[in-house]
C-alpha positions as CSV (number, residue, x, y, z in Angstrom):
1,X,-54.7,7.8,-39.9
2,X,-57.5,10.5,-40.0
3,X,-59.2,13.4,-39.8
4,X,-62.3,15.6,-40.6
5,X,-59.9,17.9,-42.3
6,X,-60.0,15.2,-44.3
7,X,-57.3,13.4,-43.0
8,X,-53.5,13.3,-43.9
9,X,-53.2,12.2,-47.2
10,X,-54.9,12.9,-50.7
11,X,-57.4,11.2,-53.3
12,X,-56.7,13.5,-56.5
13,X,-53.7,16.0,-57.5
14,X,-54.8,19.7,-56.5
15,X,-53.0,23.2,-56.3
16,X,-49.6,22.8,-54.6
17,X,-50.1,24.4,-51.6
18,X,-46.3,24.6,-50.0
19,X,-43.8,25.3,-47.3
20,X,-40.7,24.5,-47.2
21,X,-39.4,24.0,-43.8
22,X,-35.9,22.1,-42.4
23,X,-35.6,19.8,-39.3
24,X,-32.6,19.1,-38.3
25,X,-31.8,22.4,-37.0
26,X,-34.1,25.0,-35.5
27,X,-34.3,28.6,-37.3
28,X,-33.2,31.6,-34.8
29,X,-35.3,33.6,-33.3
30,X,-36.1,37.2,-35.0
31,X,-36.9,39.5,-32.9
32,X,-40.2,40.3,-32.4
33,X,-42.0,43.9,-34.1
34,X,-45.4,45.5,-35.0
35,X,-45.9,43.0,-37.8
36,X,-44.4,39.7,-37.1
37,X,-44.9,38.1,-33.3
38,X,-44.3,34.3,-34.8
39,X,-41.6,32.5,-36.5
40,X,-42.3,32.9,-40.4
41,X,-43.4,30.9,-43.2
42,X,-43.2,31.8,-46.5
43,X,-45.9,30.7,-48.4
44,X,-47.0,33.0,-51.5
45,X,-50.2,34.0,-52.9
46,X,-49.1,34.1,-56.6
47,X,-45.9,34.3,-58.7
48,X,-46.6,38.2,-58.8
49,X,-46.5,38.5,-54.9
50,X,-44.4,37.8,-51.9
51,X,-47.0,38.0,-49.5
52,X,-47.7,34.5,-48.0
53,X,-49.7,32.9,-45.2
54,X,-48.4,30.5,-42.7
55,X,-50.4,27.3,-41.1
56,X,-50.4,29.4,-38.0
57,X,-51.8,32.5,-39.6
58,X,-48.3,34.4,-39.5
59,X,-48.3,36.9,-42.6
60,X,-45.0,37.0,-44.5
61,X,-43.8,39.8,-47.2
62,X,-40.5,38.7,-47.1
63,X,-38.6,38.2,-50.9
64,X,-36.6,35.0,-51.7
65,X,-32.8,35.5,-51.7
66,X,-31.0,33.6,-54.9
67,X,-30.6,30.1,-52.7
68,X,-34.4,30.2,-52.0
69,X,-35.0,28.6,-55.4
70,X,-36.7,25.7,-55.0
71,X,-36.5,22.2,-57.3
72,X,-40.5,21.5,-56.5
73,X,-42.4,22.7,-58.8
74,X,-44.6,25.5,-57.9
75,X,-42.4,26.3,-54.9
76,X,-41.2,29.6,-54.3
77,X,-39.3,29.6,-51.0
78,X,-37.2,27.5,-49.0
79,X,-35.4,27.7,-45.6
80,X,-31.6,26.6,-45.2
81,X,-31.6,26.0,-41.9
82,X,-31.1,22.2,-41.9
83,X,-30.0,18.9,-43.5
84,X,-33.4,18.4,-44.0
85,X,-36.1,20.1,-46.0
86,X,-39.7,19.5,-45.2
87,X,-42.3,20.9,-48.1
88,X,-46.1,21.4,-47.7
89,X,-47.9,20.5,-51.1
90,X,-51.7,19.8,-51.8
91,X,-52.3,16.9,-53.6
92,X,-52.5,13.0,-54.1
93,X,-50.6,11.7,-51.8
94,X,-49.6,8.0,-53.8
95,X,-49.3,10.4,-57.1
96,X,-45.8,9.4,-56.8
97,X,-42.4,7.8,-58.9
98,X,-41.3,4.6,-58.8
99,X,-38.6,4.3,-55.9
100,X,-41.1,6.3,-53.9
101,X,-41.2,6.2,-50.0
102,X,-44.7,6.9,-49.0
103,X,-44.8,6.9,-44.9
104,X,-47.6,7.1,-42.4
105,X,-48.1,6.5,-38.5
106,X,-49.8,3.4,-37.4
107,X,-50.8,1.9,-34.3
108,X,-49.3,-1.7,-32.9
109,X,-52.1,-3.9,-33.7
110,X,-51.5,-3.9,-37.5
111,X,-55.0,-2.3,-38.3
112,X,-55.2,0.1,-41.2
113,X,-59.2,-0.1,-41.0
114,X,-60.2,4.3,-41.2
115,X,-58.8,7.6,-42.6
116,X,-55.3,7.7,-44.5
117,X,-54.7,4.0,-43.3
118,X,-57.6,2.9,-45.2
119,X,-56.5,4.3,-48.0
120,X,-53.2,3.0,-47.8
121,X,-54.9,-0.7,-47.5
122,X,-56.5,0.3,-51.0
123,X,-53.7,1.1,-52.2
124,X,-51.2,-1.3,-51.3
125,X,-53.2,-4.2,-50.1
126,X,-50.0,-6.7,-50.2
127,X,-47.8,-4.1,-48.2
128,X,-51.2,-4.3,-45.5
129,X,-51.0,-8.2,-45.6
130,X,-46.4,-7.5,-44.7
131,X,-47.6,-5.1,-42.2
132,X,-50.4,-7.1,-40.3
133,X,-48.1,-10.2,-39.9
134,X,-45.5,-8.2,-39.0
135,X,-47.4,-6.3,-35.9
136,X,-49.0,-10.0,-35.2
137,X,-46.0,-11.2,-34.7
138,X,-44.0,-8.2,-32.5
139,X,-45.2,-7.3,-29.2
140,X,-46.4,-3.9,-28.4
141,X,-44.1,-2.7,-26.2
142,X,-41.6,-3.6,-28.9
143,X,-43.1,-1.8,-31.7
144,X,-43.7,1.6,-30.4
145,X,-40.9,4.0,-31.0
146,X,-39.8,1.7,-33.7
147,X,-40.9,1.9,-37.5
148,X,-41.0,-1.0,-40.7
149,X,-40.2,0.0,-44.3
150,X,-41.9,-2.4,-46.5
151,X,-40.9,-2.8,-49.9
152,X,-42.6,-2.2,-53.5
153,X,-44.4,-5.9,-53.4
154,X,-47.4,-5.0,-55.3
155,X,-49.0,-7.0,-58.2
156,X,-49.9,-4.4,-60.7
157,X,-47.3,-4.1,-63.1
158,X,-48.7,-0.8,-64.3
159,X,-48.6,1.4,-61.6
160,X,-45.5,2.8,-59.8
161,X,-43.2,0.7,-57.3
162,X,-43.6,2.0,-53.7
163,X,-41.8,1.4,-50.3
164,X,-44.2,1.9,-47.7
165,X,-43.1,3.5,-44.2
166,X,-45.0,3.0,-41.2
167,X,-44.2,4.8,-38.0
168,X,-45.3,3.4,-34.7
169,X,-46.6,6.1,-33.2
170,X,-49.4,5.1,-31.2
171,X,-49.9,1.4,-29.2
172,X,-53.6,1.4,-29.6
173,X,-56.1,2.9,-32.0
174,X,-59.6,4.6,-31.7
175,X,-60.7,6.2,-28.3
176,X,-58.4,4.0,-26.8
177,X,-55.1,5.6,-29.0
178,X,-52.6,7.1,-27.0
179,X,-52.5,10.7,-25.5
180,X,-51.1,13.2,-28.0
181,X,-48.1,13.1,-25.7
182,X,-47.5,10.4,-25.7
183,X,-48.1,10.0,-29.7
184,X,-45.4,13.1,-29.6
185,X,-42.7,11.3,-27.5
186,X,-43.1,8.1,-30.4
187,X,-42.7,10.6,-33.5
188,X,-39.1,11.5,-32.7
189,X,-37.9,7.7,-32.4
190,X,-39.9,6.3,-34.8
191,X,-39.0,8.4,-38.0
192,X,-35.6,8.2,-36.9
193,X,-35.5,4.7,-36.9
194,X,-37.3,4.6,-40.6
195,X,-34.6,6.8,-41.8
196,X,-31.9,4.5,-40.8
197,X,-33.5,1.9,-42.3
198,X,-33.5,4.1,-45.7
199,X,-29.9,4.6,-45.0
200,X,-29.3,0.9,-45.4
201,X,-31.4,0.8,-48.1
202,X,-29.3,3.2,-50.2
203,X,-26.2,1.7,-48.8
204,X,-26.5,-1.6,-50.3
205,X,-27.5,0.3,-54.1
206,X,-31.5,0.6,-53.3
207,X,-32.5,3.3,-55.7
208,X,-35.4,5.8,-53.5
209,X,-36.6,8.7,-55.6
210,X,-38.5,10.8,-53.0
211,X,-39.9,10.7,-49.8
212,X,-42.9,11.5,-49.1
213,X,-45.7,11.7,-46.2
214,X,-49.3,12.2,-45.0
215,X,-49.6,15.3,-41.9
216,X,-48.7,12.5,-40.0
217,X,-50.8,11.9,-36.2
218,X,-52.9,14.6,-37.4
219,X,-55.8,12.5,-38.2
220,X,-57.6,9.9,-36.2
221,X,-54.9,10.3,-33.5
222,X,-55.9,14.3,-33.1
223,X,-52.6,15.8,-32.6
224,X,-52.2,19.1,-34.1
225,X,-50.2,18.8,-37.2
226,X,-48.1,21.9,-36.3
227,X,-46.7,19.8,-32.5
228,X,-45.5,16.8,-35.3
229,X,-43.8,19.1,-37.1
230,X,-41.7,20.3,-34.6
231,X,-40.6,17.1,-34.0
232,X,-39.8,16.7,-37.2
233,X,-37.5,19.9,-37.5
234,X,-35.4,18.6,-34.1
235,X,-34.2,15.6,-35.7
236,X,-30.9,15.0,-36.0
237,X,-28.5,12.7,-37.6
238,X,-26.5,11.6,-40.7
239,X,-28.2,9.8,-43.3
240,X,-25.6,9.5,-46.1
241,X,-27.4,9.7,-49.8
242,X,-30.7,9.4,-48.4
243,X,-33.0,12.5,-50.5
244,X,-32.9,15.7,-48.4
245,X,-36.3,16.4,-48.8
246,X,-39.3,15.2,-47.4
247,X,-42.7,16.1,-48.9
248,X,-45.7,16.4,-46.7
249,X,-49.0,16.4,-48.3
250,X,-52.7,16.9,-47.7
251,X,-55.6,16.2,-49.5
252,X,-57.4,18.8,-51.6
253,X,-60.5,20.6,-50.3
């Protein structure tokens, strides 16, 4: 969906702006000092320095040990704490590879009509057309929790082939959307179920070059991107050959 930041996704390749975190697993606790009352993130201010800044504020001077190399360009540190990596870039959002899995939350009703949805109608107008039959034709109650990989199925043979993942997250839409807790309690279940799906994919010789994602609920559904992301991290499961890293992006400026 949404949001005045602007919302979750991106209209034009910018700076990479990144962090690299892993769900899956959560990172033990440091113990707290003088300098560092939060977890850290290490996100640095130039190739010359160390020194980073978190989302949350949390400075970092921390250097990168030889298996925080990193196989995104213009990171600089990773965390391996997980199965999973998660990566924080600025940028376009749909600026992707063929094989690309481009995912986003939606609500039940099949509307992609403001914020990152509408872009993603722009985008991949057939993959809206899948999507809207598909919600028209699933109850509610059934979709929530739940999520629906679309395949590459648009016309233009001269851009890249995308999947596109949607992630129930929310019944309804607008003021009527669910409560951010509720929006929470979805998150968990729904991107697990899109990974199984990718699982399958893969299985049966489906070739998926990245994956990536808008700041999912963090738009239109105003949760805080940071409560998603723990979400994220606390999944856990075994997904075979699916790619262990997930790129999260937001939109320049």
């Amino acid at each position: 969906m949404s949001s005045k930041r602007p919302p979750e996704g991106g209209e034009e390749a910018g700076s990479l702006k990144q962090t690299k975190l892993h769900f899956g697993q959560r990172p033990p606790k440091r113990p707290k000092s003088d300098n560092h009352t939060k977890e850290e993130i290490h996100r640095p201010k130039s190739p010359s320095s160390t020194t980073s800044r978190s989302d949350a504020g949390d400075l970092t001077t921390d250097k990168p040990s030889p298996q925080d190399a990193s196989t995104t360009t213009g990171a600089k540190f990773i965390r391996t704490t997980g199965s999973f990596t998660i990566t924080e870039i600025t940028g376009d959002i749909f600026d992707a590879p063929s094989n690309a899995i481009i995912i986003h939350a939606c609500n039940c009703y099949g509307s992609w009509g403001a914020g990152i949805a509408a872009a993603f109608k722009k985008t991949y107008p057939n993959a809206y057309t899948n999507h809207h039959k598909f919600c028209q034709n699933n109850s509610k109650d059934s979709l929530i929790k739940s999520a629906q990989l679309i395949p590459p199925c648009e016309k233009d043979a001269s851009k890249p082939k995308h999947y596109v993942g949607c992630l129930f997250t929310s019944k309804r839409f607008g003021k009527a959307r669910d409560s951010p807790a509720e929006i929470l309690r979805a998150t968990g279940p729904a991107m697990q179920d899109l990974l199984d799906q990718v699982k399958k994919l893969v299985e049966k010789g489906g070739k998926v070059s990245e994956i990536r994602m808008c700041r999912i609920n963090s738009g239109l559904f105003g949760v805080e991107w940071e409560k998603t992301r723990e979400v994220l991290e606390g999944l856990e499961g075994d997904w075979g050959a699916v790619p262990r890293e997930i790129k999260v992006y937001e939109r320049p400026g």
